[in-house]
C-alpha positions in Angstrom: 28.1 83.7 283.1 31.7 85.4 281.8 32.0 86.6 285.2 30.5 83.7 287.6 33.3 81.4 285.5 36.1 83.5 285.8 36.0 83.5 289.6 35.1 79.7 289.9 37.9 79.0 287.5 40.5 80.6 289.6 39.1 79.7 292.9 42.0 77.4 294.2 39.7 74.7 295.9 37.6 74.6 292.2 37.5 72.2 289.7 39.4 72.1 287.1 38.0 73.3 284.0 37.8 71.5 280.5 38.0 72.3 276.6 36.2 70.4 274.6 37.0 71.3 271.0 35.1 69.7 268.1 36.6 69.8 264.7 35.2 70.1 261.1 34.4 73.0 258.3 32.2 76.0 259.0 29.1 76.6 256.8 26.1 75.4 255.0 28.2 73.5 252.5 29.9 71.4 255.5 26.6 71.0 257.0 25.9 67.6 258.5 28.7 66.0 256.2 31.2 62.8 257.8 34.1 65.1 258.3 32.1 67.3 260.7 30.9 65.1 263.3 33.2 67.2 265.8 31.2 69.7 265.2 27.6 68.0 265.7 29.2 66.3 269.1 29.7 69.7 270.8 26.9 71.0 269.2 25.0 68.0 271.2 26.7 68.1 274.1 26.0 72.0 274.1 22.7 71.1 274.0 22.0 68.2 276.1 23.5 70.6 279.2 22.1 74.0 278.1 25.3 75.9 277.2 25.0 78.6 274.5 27.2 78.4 271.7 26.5 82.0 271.1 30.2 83.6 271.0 33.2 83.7 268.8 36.4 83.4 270.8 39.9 82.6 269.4 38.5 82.0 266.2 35.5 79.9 267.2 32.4 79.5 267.6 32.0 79.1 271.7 30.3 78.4 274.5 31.0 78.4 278.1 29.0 76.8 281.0 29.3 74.1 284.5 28.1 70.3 284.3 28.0 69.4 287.9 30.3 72.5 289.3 33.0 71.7 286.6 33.5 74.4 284.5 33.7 73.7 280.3 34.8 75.4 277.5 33.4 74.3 273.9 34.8 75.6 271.0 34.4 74.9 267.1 37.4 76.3 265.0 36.0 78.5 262.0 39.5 78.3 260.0 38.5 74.9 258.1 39.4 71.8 259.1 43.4 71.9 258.0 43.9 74.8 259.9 41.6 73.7 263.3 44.9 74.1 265.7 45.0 78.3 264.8 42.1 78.1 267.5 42.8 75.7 269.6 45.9 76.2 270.7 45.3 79.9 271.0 42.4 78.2 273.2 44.7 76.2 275.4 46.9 79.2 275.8 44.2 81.5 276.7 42.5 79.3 279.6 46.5 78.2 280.3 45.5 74.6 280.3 47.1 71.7 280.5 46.8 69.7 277.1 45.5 66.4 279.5 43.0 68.8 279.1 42.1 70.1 276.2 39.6 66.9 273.9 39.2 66.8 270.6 36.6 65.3 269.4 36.8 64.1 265.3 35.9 61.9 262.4 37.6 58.8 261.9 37.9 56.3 258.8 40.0 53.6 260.7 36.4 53.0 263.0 33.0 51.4 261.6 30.2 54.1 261.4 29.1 55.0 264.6 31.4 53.7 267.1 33.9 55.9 269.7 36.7 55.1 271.1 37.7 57.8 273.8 42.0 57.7 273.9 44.8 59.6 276.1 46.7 60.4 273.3 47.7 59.3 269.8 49.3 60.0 266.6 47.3 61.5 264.2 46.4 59.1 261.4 46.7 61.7 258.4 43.8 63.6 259.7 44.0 67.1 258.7 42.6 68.7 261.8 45.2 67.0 263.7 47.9 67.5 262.4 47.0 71.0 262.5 46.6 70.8 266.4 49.5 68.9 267.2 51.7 72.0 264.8 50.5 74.3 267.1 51.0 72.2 270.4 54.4 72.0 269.1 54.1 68.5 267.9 52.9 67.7 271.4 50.5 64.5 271.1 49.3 64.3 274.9 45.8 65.3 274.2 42.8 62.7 274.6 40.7 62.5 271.8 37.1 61.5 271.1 37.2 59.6 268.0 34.4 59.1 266.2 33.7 56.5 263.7 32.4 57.1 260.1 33.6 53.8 258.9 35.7 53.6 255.4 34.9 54.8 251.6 33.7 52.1 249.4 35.6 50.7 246.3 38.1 53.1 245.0 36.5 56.1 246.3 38.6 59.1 246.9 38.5 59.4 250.2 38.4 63.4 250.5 35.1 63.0 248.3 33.7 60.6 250.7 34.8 62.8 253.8 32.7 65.5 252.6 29.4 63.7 251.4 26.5 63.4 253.9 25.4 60.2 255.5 22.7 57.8 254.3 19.7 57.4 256.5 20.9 54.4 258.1 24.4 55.6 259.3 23.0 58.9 260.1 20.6 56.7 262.8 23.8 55.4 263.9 26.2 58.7 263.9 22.7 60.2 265.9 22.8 57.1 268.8 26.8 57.4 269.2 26.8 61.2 269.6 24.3 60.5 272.5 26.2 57.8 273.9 29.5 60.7 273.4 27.3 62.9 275.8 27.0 60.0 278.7 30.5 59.6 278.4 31.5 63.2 278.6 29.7 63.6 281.2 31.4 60.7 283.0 34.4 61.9 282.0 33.7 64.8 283.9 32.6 63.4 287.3 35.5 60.3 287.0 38.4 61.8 285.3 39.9 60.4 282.2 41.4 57.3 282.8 38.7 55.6 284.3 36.1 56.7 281.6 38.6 55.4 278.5 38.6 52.1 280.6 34.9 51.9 280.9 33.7 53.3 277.6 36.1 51.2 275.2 35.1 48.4 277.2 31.8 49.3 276.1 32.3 49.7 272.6 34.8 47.0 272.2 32.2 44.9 270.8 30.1 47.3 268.5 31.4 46.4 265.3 30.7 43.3 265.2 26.7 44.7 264.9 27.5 48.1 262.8 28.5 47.9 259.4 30.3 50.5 257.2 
């Protein structure tokens, strides 16, 4: 696979490959907790097209494969969450990728529990695993994102507590249904370019929240 990729990826008449980086904390601990759902959208995606996550590169856990000739880099940083830009910029920098190219997928408070919103670029909302990323793109913020709603902490919970509890059975059904609707648009994404997927998909889920609660 290493070397079929390579010579794809520098074929001049070949796509242009992707990195798909999802954010969150490595281990047991972290498991299935709200500040991870980076990690279970690659870990999805990975396997909705059959791409081994089965390497560490650039201090991740990665995996390396094609969806429809396109070649696609997934990556989940190891470093914890406030340090996710040591590996993906070293990521971007390794592929020498444009950051257009390079999405991050992550949690989100400001969004009710399972909605997405799929976005060109952005500040990054006190997220920890952001700012991160944009330190080591050099404060750079023209990366898309795939933002994934967990919705907001209750009362006067403190929201780091609430980041890294586990979802009830209800908004684990809908954090499961959005991560498969993230795969159908990923894999638009791939086939129609940016732009036009954002368009489509917020359109999509413009209207979600008025049926999902937090």
């Amino acid at each position: 696979m290493i070397s079929r990729l390579s010579r794809r990826y520098f074929c001049s008449d070949a796509p242009r490959p992707w990195l798909f980086v999802g954010l969150g904390n490595p281990g047991n601990k972290y498991k299935a907790t709200r500040h991870n759902v980076g990690f279970e959208m690659i870990d999805v995606f990975a396997q909705s097209q059959g791409i081994a996550m089965n390497r560490v590169h650039c201090k991740a856990i990665f995996g390396q494969g094609f969806v429809d000739e396109v070649p696609v880099f997934l990556a989940k940083p190891q470093t914890y969450m406030n340090l996710s830009g040591e590996s993906t910029g070293p990521l971007a920098a390794y592929y020498k990728l444009p950051l257009n190219r390079v999405l991050v997928f992550h949690d989100d408070m400001n969004l009710p529990c399972g909605v997405l919103r799929l976005n060109p670029n952005g500040g990054h909302g006190s997220h920890s695993g952001l700012k991160s990323v944009f330190y080591n793109f050099r404060g750079n913020r023209e990366f898309p994102r795939l933002r994934i709603g967990i919705g907001r902490p209750p009362g006067q919970m403190d929201p780091k507590a609430y980041l890294l509890q586990k979802f009830n059975a209800t908004a684990q059904g809908r954090i499961d249904a959005a991560l498969q609707e993230g795969v159908d648009v990923l894999k638009f994404l791939l086939s129609k370019g940016l732009n036009e997927s954002a368009i489509r998909f917020n359109t999509e889920q413009k209207y979600k929240h008025l049926t999902t609660a937090t």
